[in-house]
N, C-alpha and C positions, 0 to 999 in steps of 0.2 A: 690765863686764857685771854687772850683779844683778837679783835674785829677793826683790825683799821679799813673804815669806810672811807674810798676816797672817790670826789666826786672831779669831773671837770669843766664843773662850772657851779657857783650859786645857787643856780637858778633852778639843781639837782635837789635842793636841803630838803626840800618835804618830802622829798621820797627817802633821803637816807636819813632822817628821822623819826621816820617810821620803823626803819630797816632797827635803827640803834634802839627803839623802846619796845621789840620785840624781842632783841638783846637781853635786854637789860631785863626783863621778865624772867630770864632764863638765869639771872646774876652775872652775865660775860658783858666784860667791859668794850666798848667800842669807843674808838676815837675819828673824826671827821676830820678831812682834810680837804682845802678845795687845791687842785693840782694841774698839770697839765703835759703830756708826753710829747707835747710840738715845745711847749714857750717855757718848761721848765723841765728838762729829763735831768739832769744834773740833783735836783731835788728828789724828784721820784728815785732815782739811782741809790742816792747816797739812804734815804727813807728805808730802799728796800735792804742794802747792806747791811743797815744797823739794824733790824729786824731779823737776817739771816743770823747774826752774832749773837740774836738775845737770850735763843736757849727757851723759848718761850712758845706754847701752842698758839700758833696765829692763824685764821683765816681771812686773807683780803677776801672786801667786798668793793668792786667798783663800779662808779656809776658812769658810763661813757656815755657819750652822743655822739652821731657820727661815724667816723670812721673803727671808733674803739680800737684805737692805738692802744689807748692806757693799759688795757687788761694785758694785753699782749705782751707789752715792754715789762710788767708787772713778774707775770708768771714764768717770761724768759728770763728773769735773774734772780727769782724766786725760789727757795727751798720748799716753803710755803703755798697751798692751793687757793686759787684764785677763782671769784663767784664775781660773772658779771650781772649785774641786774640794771638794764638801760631806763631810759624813761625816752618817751616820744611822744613827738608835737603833730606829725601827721605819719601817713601812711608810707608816703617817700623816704623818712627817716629812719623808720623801721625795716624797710627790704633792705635799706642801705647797712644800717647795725649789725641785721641778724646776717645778713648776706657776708658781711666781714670776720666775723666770728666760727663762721663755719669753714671757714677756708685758712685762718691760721696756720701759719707751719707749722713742720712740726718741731716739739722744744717751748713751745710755746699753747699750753693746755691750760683752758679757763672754763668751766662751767656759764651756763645762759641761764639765769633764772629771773622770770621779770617782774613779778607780783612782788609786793615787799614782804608780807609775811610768808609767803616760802623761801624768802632768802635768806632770811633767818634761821628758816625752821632748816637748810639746808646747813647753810653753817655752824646750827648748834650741833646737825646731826654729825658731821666732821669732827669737830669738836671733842662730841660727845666718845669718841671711837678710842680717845687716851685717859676716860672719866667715867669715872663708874657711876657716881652719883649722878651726876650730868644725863648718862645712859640709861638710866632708872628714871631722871623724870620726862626724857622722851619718850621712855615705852608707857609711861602712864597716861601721855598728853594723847598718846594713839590710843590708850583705850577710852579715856575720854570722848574722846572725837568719834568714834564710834557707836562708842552706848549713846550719844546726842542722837545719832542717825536712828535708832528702834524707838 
């Protein structure tokens, strides 16, 4: 199982290093990547090809600003389900994200999740759907989470 996080820009890392040690709680490997769908598709392309060939359970997580190109480019050459989880600097950048996200063609399906520990908990739950073990320690983390609330 892996979690390639890919961000498009630096300036993304503390959110998907949060995203990767809620991962990595779980035992699922993630890999960071900084990228970009305008100034490097060629990369992002060939990234997602060798991922399609790996034979391997993957869920991308990406972190866009902006327009969220990336998820888009991502999930349309994708075998693979695609989780975006944005970060934003004001309010303008957020109508702008989310506004672009929801309009997606179609061919091109991503999930919107923007807290960091649900994007995890959303990708392990993906994940967890070809993993018994994996599926067992999610339904226990829900019962956890519940006996906390009595």
């Amino acid at each position: 199982m892996l979690v390639p996080i890919l961000m498009e820009s630096k300036s993304e890392e503390a959110h998907a290093r949060k995203i990767a040690e809620y991962l990595e709680d779980f035992g699922i490997k993630s890999e960071l990547y900084v990228v970009s769908a305008f100034k490097t598709p060629e990369l992002v392309l060939d990234m997602v090809s060798d991922f399609n060939k790996s034979g391997e359970d993957i869920v991308y997580i990406t972190i866009p600003n902006g327009s969220n190109s990336l998820s888009g480019m991502i999930s349309a050459s994708s075998i693979h389900p695609v989780i975006a989880s944005p970060t934003f600097r004001n309010e303008a950048e957020f109508f702008a994200t989310i506004h672009s996200m929801v309009r997606y063609p179609e061919g091109a399906p991503s999930t919107c999740v923007v807290n960091a520990k649900n994007t995890a908990d959303a990708a392990i739950r993906m994940l967890a759907m070809n993993n018994d073990s994996l599926r067992k320690r999610v339904a226990k983390q829900i019962v956890e989470l519940k006996e906390s609330i009595e």
